[in-house]
N, C-alpha and C positions, 0 to 999 in steps of 0.2 A: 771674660772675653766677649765681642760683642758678636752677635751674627752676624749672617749675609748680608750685603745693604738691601736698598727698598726695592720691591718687587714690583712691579706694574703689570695690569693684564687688563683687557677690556673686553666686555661682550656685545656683539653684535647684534644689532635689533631688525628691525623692520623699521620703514624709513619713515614711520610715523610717531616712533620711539626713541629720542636720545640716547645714544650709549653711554653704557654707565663702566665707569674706569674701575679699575679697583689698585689700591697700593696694599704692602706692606714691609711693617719697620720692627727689626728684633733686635734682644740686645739678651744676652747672657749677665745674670746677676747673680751675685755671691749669699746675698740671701734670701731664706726662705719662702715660698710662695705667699702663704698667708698671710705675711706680711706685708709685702708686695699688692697684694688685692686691697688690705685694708687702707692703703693711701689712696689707692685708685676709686674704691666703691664710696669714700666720706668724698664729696665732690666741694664739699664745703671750705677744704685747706687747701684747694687747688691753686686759689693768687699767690699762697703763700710759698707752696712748692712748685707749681709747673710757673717759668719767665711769661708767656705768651697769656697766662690766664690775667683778667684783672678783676673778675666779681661775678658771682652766681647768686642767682636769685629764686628760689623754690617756689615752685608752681602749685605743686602737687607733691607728699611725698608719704610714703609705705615705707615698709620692711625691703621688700622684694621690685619694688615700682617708684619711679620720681618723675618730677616733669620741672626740667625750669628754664630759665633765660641767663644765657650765659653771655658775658662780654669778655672780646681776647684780642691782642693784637695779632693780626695777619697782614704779613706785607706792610708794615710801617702803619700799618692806620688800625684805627678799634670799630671792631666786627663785632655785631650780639646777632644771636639766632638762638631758638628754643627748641629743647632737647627732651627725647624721653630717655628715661636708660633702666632696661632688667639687670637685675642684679641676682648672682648665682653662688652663695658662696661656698656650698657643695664641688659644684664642678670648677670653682674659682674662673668664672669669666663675667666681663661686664659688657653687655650689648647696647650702643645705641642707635637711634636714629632723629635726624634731625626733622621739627613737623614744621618749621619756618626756618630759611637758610635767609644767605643775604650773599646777594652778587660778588663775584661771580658764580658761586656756588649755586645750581639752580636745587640740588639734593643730595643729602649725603649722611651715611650710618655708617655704623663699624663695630667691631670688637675688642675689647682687650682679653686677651689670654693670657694664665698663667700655668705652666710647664714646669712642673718638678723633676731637673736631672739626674740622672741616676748617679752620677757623683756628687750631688750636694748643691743647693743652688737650684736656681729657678733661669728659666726662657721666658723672658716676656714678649708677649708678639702683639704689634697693635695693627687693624685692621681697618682700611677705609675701601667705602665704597662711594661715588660720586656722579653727578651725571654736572655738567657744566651751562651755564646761559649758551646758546646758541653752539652750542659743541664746536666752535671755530678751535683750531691747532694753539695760536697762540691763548685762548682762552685755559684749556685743559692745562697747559703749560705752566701759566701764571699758579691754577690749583694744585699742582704737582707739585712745584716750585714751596709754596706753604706748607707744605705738606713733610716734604722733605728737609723742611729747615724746623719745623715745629715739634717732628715727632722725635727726630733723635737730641732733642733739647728736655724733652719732656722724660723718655726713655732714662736719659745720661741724670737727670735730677729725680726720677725716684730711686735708682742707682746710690744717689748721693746720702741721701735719707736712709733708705732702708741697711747701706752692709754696714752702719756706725758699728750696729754689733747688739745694742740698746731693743728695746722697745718706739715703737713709731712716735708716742707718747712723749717721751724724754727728749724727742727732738722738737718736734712739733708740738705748736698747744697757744688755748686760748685762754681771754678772761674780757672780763665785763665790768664796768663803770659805771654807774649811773647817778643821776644829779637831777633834783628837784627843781621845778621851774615854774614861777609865780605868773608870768608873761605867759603868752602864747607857744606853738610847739612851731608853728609858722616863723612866727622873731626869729623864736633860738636856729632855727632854719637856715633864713636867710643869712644872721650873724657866722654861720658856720660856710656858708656860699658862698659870700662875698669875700674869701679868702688872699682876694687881692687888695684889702685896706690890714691884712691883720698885724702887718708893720707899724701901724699906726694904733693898732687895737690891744697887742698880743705883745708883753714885753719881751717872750723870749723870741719870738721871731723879728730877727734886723733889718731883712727883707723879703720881697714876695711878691714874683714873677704869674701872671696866671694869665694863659689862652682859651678861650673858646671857641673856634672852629666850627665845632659841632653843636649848636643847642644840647645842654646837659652833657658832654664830654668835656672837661677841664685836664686842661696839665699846668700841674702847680712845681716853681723850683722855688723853693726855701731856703732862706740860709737864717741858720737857729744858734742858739745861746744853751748849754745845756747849765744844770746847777753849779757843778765844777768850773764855769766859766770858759770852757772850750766850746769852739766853734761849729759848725756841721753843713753841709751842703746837702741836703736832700731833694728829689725831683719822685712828684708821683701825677698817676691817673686817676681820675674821678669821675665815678660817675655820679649824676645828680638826679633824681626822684622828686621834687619839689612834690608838698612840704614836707613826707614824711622820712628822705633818709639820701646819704649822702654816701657813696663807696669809694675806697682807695685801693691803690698797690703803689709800693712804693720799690722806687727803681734805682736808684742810688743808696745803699743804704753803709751801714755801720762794719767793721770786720765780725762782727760777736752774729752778724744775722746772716743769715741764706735767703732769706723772704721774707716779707711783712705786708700783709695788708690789715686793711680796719673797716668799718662800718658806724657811723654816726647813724643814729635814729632817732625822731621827735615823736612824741604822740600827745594827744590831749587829753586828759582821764573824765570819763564819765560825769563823776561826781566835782568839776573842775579842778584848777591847776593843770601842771602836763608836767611832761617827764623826757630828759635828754640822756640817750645811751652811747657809750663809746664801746664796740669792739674794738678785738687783735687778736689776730692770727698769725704766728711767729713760729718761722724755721730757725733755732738756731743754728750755728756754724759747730757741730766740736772740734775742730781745728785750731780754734781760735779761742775758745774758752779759758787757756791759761797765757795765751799773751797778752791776751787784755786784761784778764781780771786778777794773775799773779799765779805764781805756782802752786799747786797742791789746787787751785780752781775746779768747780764739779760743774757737770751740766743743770746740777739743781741750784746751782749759786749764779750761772748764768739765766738759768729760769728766774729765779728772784731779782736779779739783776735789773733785767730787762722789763719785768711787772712793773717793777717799783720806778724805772725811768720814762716807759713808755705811757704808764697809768699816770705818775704825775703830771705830762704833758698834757694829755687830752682832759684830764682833771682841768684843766686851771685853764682849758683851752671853752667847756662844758660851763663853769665859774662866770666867766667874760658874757656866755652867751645869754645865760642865766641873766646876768644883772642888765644886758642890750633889751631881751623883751621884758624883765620888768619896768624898763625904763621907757620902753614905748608903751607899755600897758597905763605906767600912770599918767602918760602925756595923752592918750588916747580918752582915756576916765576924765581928764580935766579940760 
């Protein structure tokens, strides 16, 4: 059952000091704390599990201490700000604070807590603390407002993840891809950027939608061809790093998925040649595991499932890019 709703309280400064708001948002969950902490404390499967995340990038990172750059949609558009966050998994809480925010947000840290009930079941409670640009009423408002719509979206999907019954594991989970590259790690780069020709590049994609708005924010809607010959509509966010790495979440996705995102990366090697890598990071659904894939269906046969469709893709997607910068490598040479 969920708790209270969100709390609001503010403290009163000296009028040389912005007041700093404070919220909070709880939700009663069915399982275990520890479990619970450990979706929260990997900040790394967050695109994959929380809607509003789209990619985290590590800064800095310890046992007990991390530091990185996180991008997330707020209020319809993509917000990044970098973050510290203690990690406690004794007391099961995770603290952070923001040390660069982004408008409106002029500062803002928080907690996550975890509550073991005495009938069974965990209180998660998350904690925001905030001061606003110019503390005007509509400003505070607009932060509330995100606030309010992000946190019990976030709360309701670790919720979702953790009472499967499973281990976090079994839901959630990655793998890695990588492909040799004769060309440049630049080429394969941009061959993976230019995702608006790959209709033209990419046999199983039939078309392909792509905006930039933002220098290095892209929203890509694909419509794809899988091996079975069925059709697919997917729409995702990207972020772009030129030359070494490209991040997504994708936002339309499959019944068999809860979240997916990825990570393209180029590098150059030392001793020349370079090297193109695909992550995934994938929630599956178990709701859906045996309408889609047939009865008597396991969450490890949707794990397999999903390696072997999603790895093929980016495979043959790494393949095209591969033979784009060998092919400007030998046009370059000659």
């Amino acid at each position: 059952m969920p708790g209270p709703g969100p709390v609001r309280t503010e403290e009163t400064n000296d009028m040389t000091e912005p007041r700093r708001h404070h919220t909070e948002h709880t939700l009663d969950v069915s399982a275990p704390p520890e479990v619970l902490y450990g979706l929260v404390a990997d900040v790394t499967t967050w695109p994959a599990i929380f809607g509003p995340s789209v990619h985290v990038h590590h800064l800095e990172r310890g046992e007990r201490a991390e530091r990185f750059e996180i991008w997330a949609t707020v209020n319809g558009k993509v917000s990044t700000w970098t973050s510290r966050r203690t990690l406690d998994p004794e007391a099961l809480r995770v603290t952070f604070r923001q040390e660069r925010s982004t408008a409106p947000v002029a500062s803002m840290g928080g907690e996550w807590i975890f509550e073991a009930l005495p009938g069974g079941g965990t209180r998660v409670v998350l904690l925001h603390d905030f001061t606003a640009v110019g503390d005007a009423p509509e400003t505070v408002a607009a932060v509330n407002a995100a606030l309010d719509r992000n946190s019990p979206e976030e709360l309701a999907a670790l919720a979702r993840i953790a009472e499967y019954g499973g281990t976090a594991s079994d839901v959630v989970f990655s793998f890695t891809d990588t492909v040799e590259l004769t060309g440049s790690a630049a080429d394969a780069f941009d061959f993976v950027d230019r995702a608006d020709l790959w209709a033209e590049r990419l046999p199983h994609v039939r078309q392909a939608r792509l905006t930039e708005d933002v220098p290095g924010i892209q929203d890509l809607e694909m419509d794809t061809v899988t091996a079975d010959g069925s059709a697919h509509t997917t729409r995702s966010t990207r972020i772009c790093r030129g030359p070494e790495w490209i991040a997504y979440k994708q936002h339309v996705m499959p019944k068999l998925l809860l979240g997916h995102s990825g990570l393209w990366h180029f590098a150059d090697k030392p001793g020349g040649g370079a090297v193109a890598t695909a992550r995934h990071t994938v929630a599956v659904n178990p709701e859906a595991v045996t309408e889609v894939l047939g009865a008597g269906a396991t969450l490890a046969d949707a794990r397999a499932y999903l390696r072997e469709a999603l790895g093929r893709n980016s495979l043959a997607t790494m393949a095209h890019a591969a033979t784009y910068a060998e092919q400007r490598a030998a046009a370059q040479a000659g």
